[in-house]
C-alpha positions as CSV (number, residue, x, y, z in Angstrom):
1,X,12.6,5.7,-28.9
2,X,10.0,5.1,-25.8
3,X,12.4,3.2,-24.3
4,X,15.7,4.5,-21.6
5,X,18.9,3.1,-21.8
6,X,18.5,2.5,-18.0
7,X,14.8,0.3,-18.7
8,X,16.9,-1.4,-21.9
9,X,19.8,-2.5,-19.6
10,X,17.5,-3.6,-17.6
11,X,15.3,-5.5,-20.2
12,X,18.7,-7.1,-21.4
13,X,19.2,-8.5,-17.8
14,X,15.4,-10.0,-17.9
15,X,14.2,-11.2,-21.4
16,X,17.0,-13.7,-21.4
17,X,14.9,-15.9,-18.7
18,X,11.8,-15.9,-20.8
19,X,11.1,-20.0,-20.9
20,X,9.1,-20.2,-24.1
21,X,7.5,-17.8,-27.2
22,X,5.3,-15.1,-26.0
23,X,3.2,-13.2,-28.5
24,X,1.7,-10.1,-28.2
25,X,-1.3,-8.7,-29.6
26,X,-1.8,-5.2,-30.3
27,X,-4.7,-3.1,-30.7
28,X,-3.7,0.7,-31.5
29,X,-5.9,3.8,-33.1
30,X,-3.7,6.9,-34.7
31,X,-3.3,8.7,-31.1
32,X,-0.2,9.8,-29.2
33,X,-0.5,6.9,-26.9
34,X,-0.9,4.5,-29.2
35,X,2.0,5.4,-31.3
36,X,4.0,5.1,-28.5
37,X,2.3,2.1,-27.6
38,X,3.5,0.6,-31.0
39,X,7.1,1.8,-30.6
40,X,7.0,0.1,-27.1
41,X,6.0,-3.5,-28.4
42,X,8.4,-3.3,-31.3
43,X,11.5,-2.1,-29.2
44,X,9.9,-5.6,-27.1
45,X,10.1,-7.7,-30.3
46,X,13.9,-6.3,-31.1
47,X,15.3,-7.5,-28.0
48,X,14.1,-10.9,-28.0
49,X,13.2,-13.4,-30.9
50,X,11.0,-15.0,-28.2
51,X,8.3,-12.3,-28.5
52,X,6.3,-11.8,-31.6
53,X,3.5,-9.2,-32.3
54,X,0.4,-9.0,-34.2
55,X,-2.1,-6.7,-35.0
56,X,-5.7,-7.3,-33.8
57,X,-8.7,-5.2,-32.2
58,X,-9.6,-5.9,-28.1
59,X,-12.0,-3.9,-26.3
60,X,-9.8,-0.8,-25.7
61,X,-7.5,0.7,-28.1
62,X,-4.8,1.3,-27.1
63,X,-4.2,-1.6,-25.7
64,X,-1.7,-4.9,-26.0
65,X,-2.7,-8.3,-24.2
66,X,0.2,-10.9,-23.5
67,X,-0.4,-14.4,-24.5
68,X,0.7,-18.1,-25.5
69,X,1.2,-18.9,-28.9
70,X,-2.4,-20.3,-29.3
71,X,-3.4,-19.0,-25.9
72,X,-5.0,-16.1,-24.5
73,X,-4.0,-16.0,-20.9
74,X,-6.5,-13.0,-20.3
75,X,-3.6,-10.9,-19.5
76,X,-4.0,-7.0,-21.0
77,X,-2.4,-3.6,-20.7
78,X,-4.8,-0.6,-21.8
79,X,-2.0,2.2,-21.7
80,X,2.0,1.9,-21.7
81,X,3.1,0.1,-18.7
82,X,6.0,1.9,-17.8
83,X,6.8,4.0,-14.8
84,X,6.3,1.9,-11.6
85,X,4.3,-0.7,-13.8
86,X,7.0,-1.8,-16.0
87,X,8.1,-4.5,-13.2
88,X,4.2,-5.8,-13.9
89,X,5.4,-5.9,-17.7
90,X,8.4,-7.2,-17.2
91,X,7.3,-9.9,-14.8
92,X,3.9,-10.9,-16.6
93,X,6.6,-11.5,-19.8
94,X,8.3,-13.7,-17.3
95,X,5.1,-15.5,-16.3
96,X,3.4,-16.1,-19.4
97,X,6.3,-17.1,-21.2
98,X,6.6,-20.2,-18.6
99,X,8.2,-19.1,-15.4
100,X,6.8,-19.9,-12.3
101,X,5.5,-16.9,-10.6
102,X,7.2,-16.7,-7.4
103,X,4.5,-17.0,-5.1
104,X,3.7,-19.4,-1.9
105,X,2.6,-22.8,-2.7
106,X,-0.7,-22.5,-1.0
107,X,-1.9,-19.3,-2.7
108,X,-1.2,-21.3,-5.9
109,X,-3.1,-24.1,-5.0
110,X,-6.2,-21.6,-3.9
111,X,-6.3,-19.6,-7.6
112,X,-6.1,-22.7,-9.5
113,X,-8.9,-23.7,-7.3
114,X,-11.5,-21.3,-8.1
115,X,-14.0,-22.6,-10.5
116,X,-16.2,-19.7,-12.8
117,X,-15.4,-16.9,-14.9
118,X,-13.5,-13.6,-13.0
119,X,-13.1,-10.7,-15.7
120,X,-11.3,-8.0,-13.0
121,X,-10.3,-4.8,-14.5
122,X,-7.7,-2.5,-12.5
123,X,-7.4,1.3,-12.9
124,X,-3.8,2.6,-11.8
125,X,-1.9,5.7,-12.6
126,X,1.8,5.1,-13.8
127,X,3.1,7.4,-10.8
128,X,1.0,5.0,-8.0
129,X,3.5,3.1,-6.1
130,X,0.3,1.0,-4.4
131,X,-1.0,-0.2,-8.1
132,X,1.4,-2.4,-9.0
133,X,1.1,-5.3,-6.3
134,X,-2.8,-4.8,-7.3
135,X,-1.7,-5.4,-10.9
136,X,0.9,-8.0,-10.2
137,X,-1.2,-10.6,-7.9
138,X,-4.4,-9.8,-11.0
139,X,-2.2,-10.9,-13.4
140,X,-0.5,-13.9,-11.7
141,X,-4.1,-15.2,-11.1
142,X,-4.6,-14.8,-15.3
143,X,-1.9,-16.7,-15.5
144,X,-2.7,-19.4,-13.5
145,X,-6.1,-20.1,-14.1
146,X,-7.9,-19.9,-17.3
147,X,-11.2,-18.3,-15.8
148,X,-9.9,-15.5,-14.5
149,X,-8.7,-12.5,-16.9
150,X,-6.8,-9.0,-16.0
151,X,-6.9,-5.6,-18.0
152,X,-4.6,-2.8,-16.1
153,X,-5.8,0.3,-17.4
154,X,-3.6,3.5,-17.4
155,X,-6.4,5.9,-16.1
156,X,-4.7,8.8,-18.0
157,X,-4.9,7.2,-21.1
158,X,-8.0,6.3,-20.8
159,X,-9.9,10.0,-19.0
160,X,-13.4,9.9,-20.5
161,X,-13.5,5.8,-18.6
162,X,-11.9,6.8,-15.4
163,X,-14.5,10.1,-15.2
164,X,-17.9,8.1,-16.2
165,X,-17.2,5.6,-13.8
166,X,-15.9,8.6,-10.8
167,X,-13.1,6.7,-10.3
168,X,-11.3,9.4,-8.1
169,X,-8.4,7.0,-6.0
170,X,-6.4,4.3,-7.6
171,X,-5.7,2.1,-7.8
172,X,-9.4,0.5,-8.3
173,X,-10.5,-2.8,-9.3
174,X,-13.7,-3.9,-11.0
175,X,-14.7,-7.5,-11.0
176,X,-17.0,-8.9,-13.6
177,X,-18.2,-5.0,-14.1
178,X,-19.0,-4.1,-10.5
179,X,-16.8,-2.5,-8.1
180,X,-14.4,-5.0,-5.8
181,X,-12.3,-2.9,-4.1
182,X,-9.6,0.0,-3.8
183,X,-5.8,1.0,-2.7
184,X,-3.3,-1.8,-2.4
185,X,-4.3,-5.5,-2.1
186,X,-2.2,-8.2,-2.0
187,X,-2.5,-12.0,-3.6
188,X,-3.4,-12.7,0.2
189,X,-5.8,-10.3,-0.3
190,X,-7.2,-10.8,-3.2
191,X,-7.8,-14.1,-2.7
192,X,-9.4,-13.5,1.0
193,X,-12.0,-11.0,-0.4
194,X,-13.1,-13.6,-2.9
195,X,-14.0,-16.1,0.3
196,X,-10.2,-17.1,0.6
197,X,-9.7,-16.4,3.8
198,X,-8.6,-18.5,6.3
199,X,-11.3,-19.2,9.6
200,X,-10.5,-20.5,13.3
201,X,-10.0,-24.0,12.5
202,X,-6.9,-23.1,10.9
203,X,-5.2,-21.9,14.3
204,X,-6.7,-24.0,16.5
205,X,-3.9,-26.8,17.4
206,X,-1.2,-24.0,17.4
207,X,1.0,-24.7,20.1
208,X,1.5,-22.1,22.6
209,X,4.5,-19.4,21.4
210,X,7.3,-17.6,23.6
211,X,7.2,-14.6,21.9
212,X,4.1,-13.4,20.0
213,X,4.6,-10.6,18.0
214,X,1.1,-8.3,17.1
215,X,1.9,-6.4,13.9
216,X,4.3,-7.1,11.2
217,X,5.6,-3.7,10.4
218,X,9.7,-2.4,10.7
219,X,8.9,-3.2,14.8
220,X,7.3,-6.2,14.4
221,X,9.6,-7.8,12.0
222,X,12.9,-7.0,14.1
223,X,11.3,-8.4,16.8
224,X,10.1,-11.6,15.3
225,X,13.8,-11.9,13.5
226,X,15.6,-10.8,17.0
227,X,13.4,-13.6,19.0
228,X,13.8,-16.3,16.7
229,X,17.7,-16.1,16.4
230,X,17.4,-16.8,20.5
231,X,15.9,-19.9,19.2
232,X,12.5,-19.9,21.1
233,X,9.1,-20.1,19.1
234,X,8.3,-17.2,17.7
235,X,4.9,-16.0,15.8
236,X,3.7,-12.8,14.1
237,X,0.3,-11.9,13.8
238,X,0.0,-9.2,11.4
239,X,-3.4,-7.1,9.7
240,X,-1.0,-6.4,6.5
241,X,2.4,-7.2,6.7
242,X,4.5,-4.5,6.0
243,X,2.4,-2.2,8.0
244,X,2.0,1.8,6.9
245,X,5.7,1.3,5.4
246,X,3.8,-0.3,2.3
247,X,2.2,3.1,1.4
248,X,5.6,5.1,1.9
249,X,7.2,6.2,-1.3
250,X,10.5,7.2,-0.6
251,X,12.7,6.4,2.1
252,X,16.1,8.2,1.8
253,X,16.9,8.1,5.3
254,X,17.2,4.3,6.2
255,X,20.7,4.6,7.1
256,X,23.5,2.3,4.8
257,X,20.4,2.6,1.8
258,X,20.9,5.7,0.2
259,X,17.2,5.6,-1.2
260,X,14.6,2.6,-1.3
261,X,11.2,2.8,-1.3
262,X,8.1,1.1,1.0
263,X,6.6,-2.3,-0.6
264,X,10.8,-3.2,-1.6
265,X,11.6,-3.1,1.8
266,X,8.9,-5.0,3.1
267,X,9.8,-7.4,0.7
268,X,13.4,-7.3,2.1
269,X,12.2,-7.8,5.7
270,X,9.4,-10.8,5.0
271,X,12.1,-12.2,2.9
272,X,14.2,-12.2,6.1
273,X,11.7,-13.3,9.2
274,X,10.9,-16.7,6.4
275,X,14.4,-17.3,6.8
276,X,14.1,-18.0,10.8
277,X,11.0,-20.6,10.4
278,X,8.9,-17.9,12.2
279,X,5.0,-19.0,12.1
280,X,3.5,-15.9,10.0
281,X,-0.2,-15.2,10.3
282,X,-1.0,-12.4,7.9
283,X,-4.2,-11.1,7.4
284,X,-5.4,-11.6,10.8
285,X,-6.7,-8.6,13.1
286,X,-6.1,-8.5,16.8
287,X,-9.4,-8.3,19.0
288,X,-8.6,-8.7,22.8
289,X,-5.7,-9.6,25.2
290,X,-5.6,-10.8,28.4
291,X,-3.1,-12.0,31.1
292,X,-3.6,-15.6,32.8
293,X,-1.3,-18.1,33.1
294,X,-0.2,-17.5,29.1
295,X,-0.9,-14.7,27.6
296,X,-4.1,-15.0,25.6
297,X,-4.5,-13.1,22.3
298,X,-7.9,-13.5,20.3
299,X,-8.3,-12.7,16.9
300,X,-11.3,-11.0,15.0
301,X,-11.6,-14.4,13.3
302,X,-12.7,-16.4,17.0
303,X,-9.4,-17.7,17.1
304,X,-7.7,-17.6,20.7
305,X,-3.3,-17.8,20.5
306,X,-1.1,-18.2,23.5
307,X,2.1,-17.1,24.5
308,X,4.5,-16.7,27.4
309,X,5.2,-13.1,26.5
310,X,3.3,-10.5,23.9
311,X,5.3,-8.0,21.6
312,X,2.9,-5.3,20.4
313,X,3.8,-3.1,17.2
314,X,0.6,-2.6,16.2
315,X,1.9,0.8,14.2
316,X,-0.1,3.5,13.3
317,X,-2.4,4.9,10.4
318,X,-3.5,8.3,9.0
319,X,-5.3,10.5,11.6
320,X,-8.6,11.7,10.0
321,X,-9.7,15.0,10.4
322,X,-13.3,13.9,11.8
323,X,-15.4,16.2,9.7
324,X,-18.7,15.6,8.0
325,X,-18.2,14.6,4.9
326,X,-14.9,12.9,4.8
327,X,-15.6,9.5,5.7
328,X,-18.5,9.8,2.7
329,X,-16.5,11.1,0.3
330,X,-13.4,9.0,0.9
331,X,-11.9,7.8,-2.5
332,X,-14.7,10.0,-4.1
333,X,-12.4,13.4,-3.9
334,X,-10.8,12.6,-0.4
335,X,-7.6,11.4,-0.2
336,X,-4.5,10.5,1.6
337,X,-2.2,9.6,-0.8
338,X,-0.9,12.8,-3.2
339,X,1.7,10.3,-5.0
340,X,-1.2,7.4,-6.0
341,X,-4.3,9.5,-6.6
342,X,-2.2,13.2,-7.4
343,X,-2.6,12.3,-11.1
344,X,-6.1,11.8,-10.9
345,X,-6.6,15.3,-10.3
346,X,-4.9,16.9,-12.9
347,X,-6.0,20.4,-13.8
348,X,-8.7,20.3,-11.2
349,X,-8.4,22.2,-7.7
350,X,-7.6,20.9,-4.9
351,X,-6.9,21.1,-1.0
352,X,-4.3,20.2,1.9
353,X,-5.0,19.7,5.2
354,X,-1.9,19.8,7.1
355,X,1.2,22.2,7.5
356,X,3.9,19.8,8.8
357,X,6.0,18.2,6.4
358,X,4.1,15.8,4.6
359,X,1.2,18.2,3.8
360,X,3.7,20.9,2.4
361,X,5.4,18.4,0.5
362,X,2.1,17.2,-0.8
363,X,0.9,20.1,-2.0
364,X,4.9,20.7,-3.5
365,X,3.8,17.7,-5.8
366,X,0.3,18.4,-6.4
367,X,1.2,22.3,-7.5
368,X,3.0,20.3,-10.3
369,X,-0.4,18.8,-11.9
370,X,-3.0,20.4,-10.8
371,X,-5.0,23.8,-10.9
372,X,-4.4,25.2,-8.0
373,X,-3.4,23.8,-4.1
374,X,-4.9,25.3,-1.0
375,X,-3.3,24.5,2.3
376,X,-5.3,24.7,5.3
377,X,-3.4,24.4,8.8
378,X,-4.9,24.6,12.1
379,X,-1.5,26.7,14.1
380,X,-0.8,29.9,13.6
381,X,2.0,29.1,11.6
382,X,3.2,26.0,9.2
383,X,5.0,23.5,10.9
384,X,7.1,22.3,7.5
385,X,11.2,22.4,7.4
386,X,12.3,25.9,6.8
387,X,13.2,24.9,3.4
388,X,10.1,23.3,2.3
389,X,7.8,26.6,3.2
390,X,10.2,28.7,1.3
391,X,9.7,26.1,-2.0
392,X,5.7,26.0,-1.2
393,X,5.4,30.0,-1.3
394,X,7.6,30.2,-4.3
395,X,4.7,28.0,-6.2
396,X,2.1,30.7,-7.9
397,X,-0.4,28.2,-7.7
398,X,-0.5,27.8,-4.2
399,X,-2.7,29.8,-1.5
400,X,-1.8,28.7,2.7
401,X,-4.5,29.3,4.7
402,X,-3.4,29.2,8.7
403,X,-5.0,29.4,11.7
404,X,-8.0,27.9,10.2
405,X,-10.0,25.2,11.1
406,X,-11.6,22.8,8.9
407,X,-15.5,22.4,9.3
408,X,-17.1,20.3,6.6
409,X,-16.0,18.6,2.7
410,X,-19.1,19.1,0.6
411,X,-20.1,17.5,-2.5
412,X,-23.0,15.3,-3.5
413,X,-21.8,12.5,-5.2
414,X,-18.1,13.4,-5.1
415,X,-16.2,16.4,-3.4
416,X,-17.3,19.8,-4.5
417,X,-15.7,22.0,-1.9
418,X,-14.3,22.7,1.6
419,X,-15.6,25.2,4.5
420,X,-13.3,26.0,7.2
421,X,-13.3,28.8,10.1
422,X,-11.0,32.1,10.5
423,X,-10.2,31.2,14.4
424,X,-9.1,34.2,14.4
425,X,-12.5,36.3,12.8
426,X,-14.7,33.2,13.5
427,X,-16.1,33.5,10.3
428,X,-16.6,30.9,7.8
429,X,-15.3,30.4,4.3
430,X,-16.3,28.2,1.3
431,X,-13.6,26.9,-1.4
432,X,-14.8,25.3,-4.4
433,X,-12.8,22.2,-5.0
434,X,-12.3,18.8,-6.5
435,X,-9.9,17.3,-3.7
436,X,-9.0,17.1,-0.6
437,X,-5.7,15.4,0.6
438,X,-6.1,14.8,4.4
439,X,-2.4,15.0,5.8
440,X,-2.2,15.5,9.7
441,X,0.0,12.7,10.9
442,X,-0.8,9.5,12.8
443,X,-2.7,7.8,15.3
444,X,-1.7,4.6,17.0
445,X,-4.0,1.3,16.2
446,X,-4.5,0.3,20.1
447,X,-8.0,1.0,20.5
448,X,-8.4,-2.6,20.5
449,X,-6.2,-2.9,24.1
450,X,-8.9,-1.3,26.6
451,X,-7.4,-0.9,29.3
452,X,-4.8,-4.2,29.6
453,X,-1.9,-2.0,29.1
454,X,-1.3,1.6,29.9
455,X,-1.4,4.1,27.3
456,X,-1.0,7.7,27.0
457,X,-4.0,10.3,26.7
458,X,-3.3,9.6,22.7
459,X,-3.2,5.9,22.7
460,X,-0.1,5.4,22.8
461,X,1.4,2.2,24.8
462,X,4.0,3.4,27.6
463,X,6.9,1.6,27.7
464,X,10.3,1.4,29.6
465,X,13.7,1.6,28.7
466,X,13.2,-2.4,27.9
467,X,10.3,-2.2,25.8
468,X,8.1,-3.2,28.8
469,X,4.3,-2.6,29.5
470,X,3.0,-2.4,32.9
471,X,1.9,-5.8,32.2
472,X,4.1,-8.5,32.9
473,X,5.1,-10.8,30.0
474,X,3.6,-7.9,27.4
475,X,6.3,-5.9,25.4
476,X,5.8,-3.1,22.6
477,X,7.8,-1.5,20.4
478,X,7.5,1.1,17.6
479,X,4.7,3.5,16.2
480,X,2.2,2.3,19.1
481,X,4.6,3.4,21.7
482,X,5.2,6.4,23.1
483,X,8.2,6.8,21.5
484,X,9.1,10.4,20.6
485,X,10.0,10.1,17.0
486,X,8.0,8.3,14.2
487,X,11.1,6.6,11.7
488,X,11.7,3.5,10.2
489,X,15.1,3.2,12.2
490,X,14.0,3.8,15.4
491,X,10.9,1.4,15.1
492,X,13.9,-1.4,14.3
493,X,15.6,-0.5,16.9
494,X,12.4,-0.9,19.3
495,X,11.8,-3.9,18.2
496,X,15.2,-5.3,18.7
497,X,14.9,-4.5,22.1
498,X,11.8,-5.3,23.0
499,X,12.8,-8.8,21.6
500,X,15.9,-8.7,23.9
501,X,13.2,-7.1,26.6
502,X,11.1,-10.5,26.4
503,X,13.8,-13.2,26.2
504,X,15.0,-12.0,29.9
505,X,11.7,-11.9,31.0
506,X,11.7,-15.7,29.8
507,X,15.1,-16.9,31.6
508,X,14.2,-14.7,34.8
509,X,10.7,-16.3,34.5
């Protein structure tokens, strides 16, 4: 039985609002995976006389496609999709079988729009919690419009694909045979890098707001949420909505949720700014600010938005290391993700750079699958919970390497190795190597700012105990600031008050 009696219970819940007959055809060899595979599709067919199966041959075996009676919707699954994919099974059962994706109106409108043939192929591992939006927003596209067609392929079903094409970070997509892009896209997304994207015109008779909010991450949805219940115009202006929470995996310290994880609780909080009527401009990227009368906020794309008061929660991202060869070698053996691309490297050596606790627990995980894990941290000593350094030296295929510094990633076409330097000895070492997982915390994204606000030697934005800059009518709030600790919670509560911060600016002004 391939199938849990948690995944069953929850396939009893789903199958029920299937709309019409979907029928699935099956290509499978004699292999493991296709024998599981088979038992998969039948256990499918069991719970619901809606879904039928046949046997047939598509370009990869194993693989199943999900269709119409009488129509291929272009829809295909080379591997099982199970582990975080089977809400993309689930859901494109859903979809196929007649029920409307739930999706905005306008992003419909856009696929059904595009005119030609789009064969995209997506390579994911079942343990990636960035693939299945990628997989999700391919397949609703299929679905929609008969010119475009999806295959997710399970890269560890598939090895000998995944290696001839050094596909080394997933998830990756391939349009028409050429590569389109890597790590998590949305439908917005998607749909912008086809030449979707919206340009100035589209913001140019936007009234002026009384609270703007830059960044849509925990920060910058409180704040949007907190200044629209006040009832005053509020906008967000966000790069990726959801922010660096999208690539979090776990979250078991959101206090009242005992465990969630990233892209769910996004979904929570853009489910909850849409209820407030807030005006939601995803996709855009901030490129100046200045104080005049209004606050003036340009966007990369040339358009100019005006407020009476700014919140910035711009977040942060990964802080690179700044070596040579990790900006080349990026998704070609360098990393920054050990839950996505972890799998990718199984049996092959690999390194972590970092000795706080996300590079210990890293290299926890990656011990499990690969060869062998070397952790290289700068300090003297690691700088990991107690408990975490007594689980990493209990692994035997771990070797910590501290008060080293790293010098150069080699490789030619992919990674081949890492040098670092004894600080100690000043000498120089060489490890061969497949991997490298960069994990050294964060950096702010304020570079854009100049000098408008004022912001610490690290970039990031001082604030007071009201969320103010030292510019009037500009708030921030979150990962940006200078704010001592780096936590979901605290980045909520930030924003809150930054929100609060900028409505008495607005009465007392």
């Amino acid at each position: 039985m391939i199938l849990d009696a948690d995944i069953k219970a929850q396939l009893a819940q789903y199958l029920p609002l299937m709309e019409g007959d979907v029928l699935l055809k099956v290509s499978a060899g004699s292999d493991d995976v296709s024998r599981d595979m088979l038992a998969l599709v039948d256990e499918l067919a069991s719970m619901s006389s809606q879904i039928k199966v046949e046997q047939t041959q598509l370009p990869r075996t194993p693989s199943f496609s999900v269709n119409r009676a009488g129509e291929d919707t272009g829809i295909t699954f080379a591997g099982i999709p199970l582990g975080h994919e089977f809400t993309s099974l689930v859901l494109a059962l859903l979809q196929v079988s007649g029920r409307a994706p739930k999706v905005d109106q306008k992003a419909i409108e856009q696929i059904k729009s595009i005119k030609g043939e789009y064969h995209f192929e997506s390579y994911i591992s079942l343990t990636c919690h960035n693939c299945p939006d990628v997989v999700q927003a391919l397949n609703v596209m299929s679905v929609l419009n008969p010119g475009i067609t999806h295959t997710m392929i399970d890269g560890a079903a598939f090895k000998q694909e995944v290696e001839s094409k050094d596909i080394m970070a997933v998830p990756t997509v391939y349009l028409n045979g050429e590569s389109f892009g890597s790590g998590r896209m949305t439908l917005e997304e998607i749909l912008a890098k086809m030449g979707n994207a919206p340009d100035a015109s589209e913001f140019a008779d936007k009234e002026p707001y009384d609270v703007l909010v830059v960044g849509g991450g925990p920060a910058g949805a409180s704040a949007a949420i907190y200044a629209a219940r006040k009832g005053i115009r509020t906008g967000i202006v966000a790069e990726r909505f959801g922010g660096q929470v999208m690539d979090t995996m776990g979250i078991e310290n959101f206090i009242s949720v005992k465990y969630t994880e990233g892209p769910k609780l996004v979904a929570s909080l853009e489910e909850h700014v849409k209820e407030y009527g807030i005006d939601v401009m995803n996709l855009q990227r901030a490129k100046r600010l200045e104080k005049k009368d209004l606050i003036e906020l340009e966007l990369e794309n040339g358009a100019v938005l005006k407020s009476k008061t700014v919140i910035l929660s711009t977040g942060a991202r990964w802080r690179n290391i700044g070596v040579p060869g990790e900006a080349e070698f990026k998704n070609k053996g360098v990393a920054y993700c050990p839950h996505c691309d972890g799998p990718l490297f199984t049996g092959k050596r690999v390194a972590v750079i970092g000795g706080g606790n996300s590079g210990v627990e890293a290299a926890i995980d990656l011990a499990g699958i690969v060869k062998h894990v070397t952790v290289l941290e700068f300090a003297p000593e690691l700088k990991a919970d107690a408990v975490l350094q007594d689980r990493l030296y209990s692994l035997p295929n771990v070797t910590v390497l501290k008060n080293v510094q790293t010098k150069e990633i080699t490789g030619t076409d992919k990674v081949n190795g890492i040098s670092y330097v004894d600080r100690e000895t000043e000498a120089t070492q060489h490890v061969e190597l497949e991997g490298v997982f960069v994990q050294i915390g964060l950096v702010p994204n304020t570079d854009w700012l100049g000098e408008t606000v004022e912001r610490t030697r690290v970039g990031e934005i001082v604030t007071d105990k009201h969320g103010a800059t030292n510019t009037p009518g500009v708030f921030a709030a979150g990962d940006c600031t200078n704010s001592p600790y780096k936590q979901i919670i605290i980045s909520m509560g930030s924003g809150a008050n930054a929100a609060l911060g900028a409505f008495d600016y607005l009465i007392r002004n």
